[in-house]
Phi, psi and omega in degrees: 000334188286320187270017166280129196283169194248136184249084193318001194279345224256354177248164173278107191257133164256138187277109157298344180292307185337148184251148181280155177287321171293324186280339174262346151313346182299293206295317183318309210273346151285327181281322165326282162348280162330325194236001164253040153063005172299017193242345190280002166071168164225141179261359188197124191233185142275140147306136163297140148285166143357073183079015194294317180314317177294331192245002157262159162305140181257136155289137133283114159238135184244144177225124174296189138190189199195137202216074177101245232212001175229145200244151180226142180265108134291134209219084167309096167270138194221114137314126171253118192275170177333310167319298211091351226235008143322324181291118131030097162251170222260323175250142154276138185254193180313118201056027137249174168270146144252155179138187152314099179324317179279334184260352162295310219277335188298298198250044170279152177272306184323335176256023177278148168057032187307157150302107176268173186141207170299158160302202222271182215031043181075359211290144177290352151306308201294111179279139157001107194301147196304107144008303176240017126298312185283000177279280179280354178094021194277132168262359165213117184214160181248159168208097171304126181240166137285141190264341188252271189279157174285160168281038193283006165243132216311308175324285170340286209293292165321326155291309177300326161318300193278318162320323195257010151288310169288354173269007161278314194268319188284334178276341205064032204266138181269356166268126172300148209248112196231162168236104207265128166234195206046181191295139203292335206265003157293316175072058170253100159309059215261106213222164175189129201252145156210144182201106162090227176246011188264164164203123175265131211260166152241096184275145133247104170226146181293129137282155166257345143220151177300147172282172194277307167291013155286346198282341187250208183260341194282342195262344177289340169294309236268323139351280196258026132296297178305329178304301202327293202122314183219133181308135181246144198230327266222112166350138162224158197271124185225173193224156175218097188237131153247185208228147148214127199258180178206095210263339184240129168212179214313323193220148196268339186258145135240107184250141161288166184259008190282116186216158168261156186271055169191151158199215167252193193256359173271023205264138147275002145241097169271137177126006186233176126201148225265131169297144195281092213210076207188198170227145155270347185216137190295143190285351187276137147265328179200157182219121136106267302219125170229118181241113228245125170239086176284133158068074212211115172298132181294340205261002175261345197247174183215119162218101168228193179274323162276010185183145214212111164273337184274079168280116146299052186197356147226042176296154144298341170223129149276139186189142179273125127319122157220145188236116206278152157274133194280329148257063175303147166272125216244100158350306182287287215276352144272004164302304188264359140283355162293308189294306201310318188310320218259300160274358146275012167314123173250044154283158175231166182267032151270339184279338189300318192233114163348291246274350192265342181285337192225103182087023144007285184280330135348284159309299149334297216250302205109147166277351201263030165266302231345298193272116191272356142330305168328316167323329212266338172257350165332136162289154165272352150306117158267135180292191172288330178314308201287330206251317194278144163307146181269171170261226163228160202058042160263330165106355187316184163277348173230153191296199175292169161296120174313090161356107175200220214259290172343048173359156174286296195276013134276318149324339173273309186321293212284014192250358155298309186316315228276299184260082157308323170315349197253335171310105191260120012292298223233137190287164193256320177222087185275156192249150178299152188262032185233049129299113182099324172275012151318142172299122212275150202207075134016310177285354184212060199276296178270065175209138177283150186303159174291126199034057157263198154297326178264355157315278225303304175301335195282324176318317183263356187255304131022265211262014168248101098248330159272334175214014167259019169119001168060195195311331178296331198288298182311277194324304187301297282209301215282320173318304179296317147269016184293315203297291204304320171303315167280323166287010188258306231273320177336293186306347218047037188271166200274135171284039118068133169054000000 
């Protein structure tokens, strides 16, 4: 029985060789590394300016992988600074460093308290600054997410952890490396740097209340004494800023005070009426307020809870914030997508008015052109007949009045506003006489002189498109001066403003 051979099929054997799904995640999450080039280290760098992280572009490159049953983002963030002058270079040159890039940027004084918000120049396309620039000032770091579900067991984590160590230390990669776990709208990082033989940990834990000595600086020293490990005698260096913002304010509106000198009797100030010209909601969202204690030795200050050395008003530096709403409703500016609007319109103003499909031409011109001998006697001053529609059986030079949104006597005002000269005796709103004779300003090439004509007009076309009646208004008005405009230019009469 001893020497009967035995037949191994019959038992169960495992290939140890086989790579397990945590090890080619291993492996995956290395070769990534390897190929956006993190394992080659940088000899030479720039130092950051000043708020510089807030005001370049950042790049992102994403990579998918999958670690059992759960799928993960590798996500590169990189700053391209101002310069250009980002990139590695293989000897340091002029305004570089050498040494560990991530740990230059951890004790630059320049990145305390970066400044968050939009990309550069403020534009709202432009995404936020990173969290954990801004927290720590880094200008390149990586971050494994989950892409569906959060991680939040403790096990998950402590495995994901030991994967991104071991693909750090077998890649060389000198960038940090973070893991976000718990709920995503927390910003909890859990992170790691190696360079050389040092290794840097990135800790975040939550509290659900503050401790009572955390709240001043003397109980956050005692804190960040205790980390250190070995006693420390030797000052620290500390920055202190607080912020106060101001989310309410006295009026919730902004209407300009810009009116015409007419209106109706129906007005609350007749004789006005206010141009649509404003915010219905203030366009500030908040303001601010930052009072900076840069750079201050703790053996000079005092912050505890019974006594405070940190007076604002005696910060050394200050500095203002204003963070804008992102669709304020703005007047002006649904004012000229309404004319955009109005002029790729292809309705034409024979559908606005009957009365223009027949006899056009007619209307336009008047019956009292027939005769062109007339011109030569004709005053060049036109009276009020010649410049207002007549009515019918009055005998005028122009046909009856377009039907519209428009009242006659506003119509008369505003075609007075426009021509004063056609007003007998004496005009009521004469245009100024240093028309044209402004001083030239580049900055307002396309912008019409302040009480011109086309100031006047632009002014009525406005306010019958907000509050006389809209697109008809507009139409009904632009007729009317079309009309008037072709009978000055007939005439040779002087065009007013």
């Amino acid at each position: 029985m001893l020497n009967e051979e035995v037949d191994d099929t019959e038992f169960f054997q495992q290939d140890f060789t086989t790579a397990s799904d945590w090890e080619l995640f291993n492996a995956r999450l290395e070769e990534i590394f390897h190929e956006w080039k993190l394992s080659y280290g940088q000899s030479a760098f720039r130092p950051l300016q000043h708020h510089e992280l807030a005001r370049c572009d950042w790049s992102v490159q994403l990579e998918t992988i999958k670690f059992a049953d759960v799928e993960l983002q590798v996500a590169h963030h990189r700053a391209a600074l101002l310069s250009g002058a980002d990139e590695p270079t293989p000897a340091a040159g002029p305004g570089t460093v050498a040494g560990c890039q991530t740990f230059a940027d951890l004790m630059s004084i320049e990145n305390d308290y970066c400044a968050t918000g939009h990309g550069p120049g403020g534009a709202e396309d432009q995404p936020q600054l990173h969290p954990l620039a801004q927290w720590y000032g880094l200008r390149e770091f990586v971050i494994v997410s989950p892409v569906k579900k959060s991680i939040t067991n403790e096990s998950q984590i402590r495995i994901l952890m030991s994967s991104v160590h071991i693909a750090v230390a077998e890649s060389s990669c000198d960038v940090p490396v973070f893991v976000q776990v718990m709920d995503k709208v927390q910003n909890v990082f859990l992170g790691v740097c190696e360079s050389g033989s040092v290794r840097l940990s990135f800790d975040i834990v939550h509290l659900h209340l503050t401790p009572p000595t955390c709240k001043y600086l003397s109980g956050l020293l005692e804190v960040f004494k205790g980390k250190i490990g070995v006693a420390y005698v030797d000052p620290v260096v500390v920055s202190v800023r607080f912020t106060y913002p101001l989310c309410r304010f006295v009026s919730s509106a902004y209407v300009s005070e810009r009116c015409v000198p007419f209106g109706t009797d129906g007005e609350p100030t007749p004789g006005t009426v206010t141009l649509p010209f404003g915010v219905a909601v203030d366009p500030v969202a908040k303001l601010l307020v930052h009072c900076t204690w840069p750079q201050v030795a703790d053996n000079v200050v005092v912050d505890s809870q019974t006594y405070s050395d940190f007076d604002p008003m005696t910060a050394p530096l200050w500095s203002l914030r204003v963070q804008l709403e992102d669709t304020p409703v703005c007047f002006m500016a649904e004012c000229l997508q309404e004319y955009l609007q109005t002029v790729n319109s292809r309705r034409a103003l024979t559908e606005y008015f009957g009365d223009l499909a027949f006899g056009a031409t007619q209307n336009l011109g008047g019956p009292g052109t027939s005769n062109p001998l007339d011109l030569l006697t004709e005053s060049k001053i036109p009276t009020l007949s010649s410049v207002l529609p007549a009515m019918p059986g009055t005998g005028g030079k122009k046909a009856a009045k377009l039907e519209g949104p428009l009242a006659e006597e506003q119509l008369k005002d505003m075609l007075y506003y426009m021509f004063p000269d056609a007003q007998q005796p004496e005009a009521r709103w004469p245009y100024p006489g240093t028309i044209g004779k402004a001083e030239f300003d580049p900055l307002k090439i396309k912008s019409a002189d302040p009480d011109s004509l086309v100031h006047r007009l632009a002014t009525l076309l406005a306010l019958c498109n907000a509050y006389y009646g809209g697109k008809r208004a507009v139409a009904q008005l632009w007729v009317e001066f079309a009309q008037e405009m072709r009978y000055r230019v007939e005439r040779c009469i002087q065009i007013p403003g």
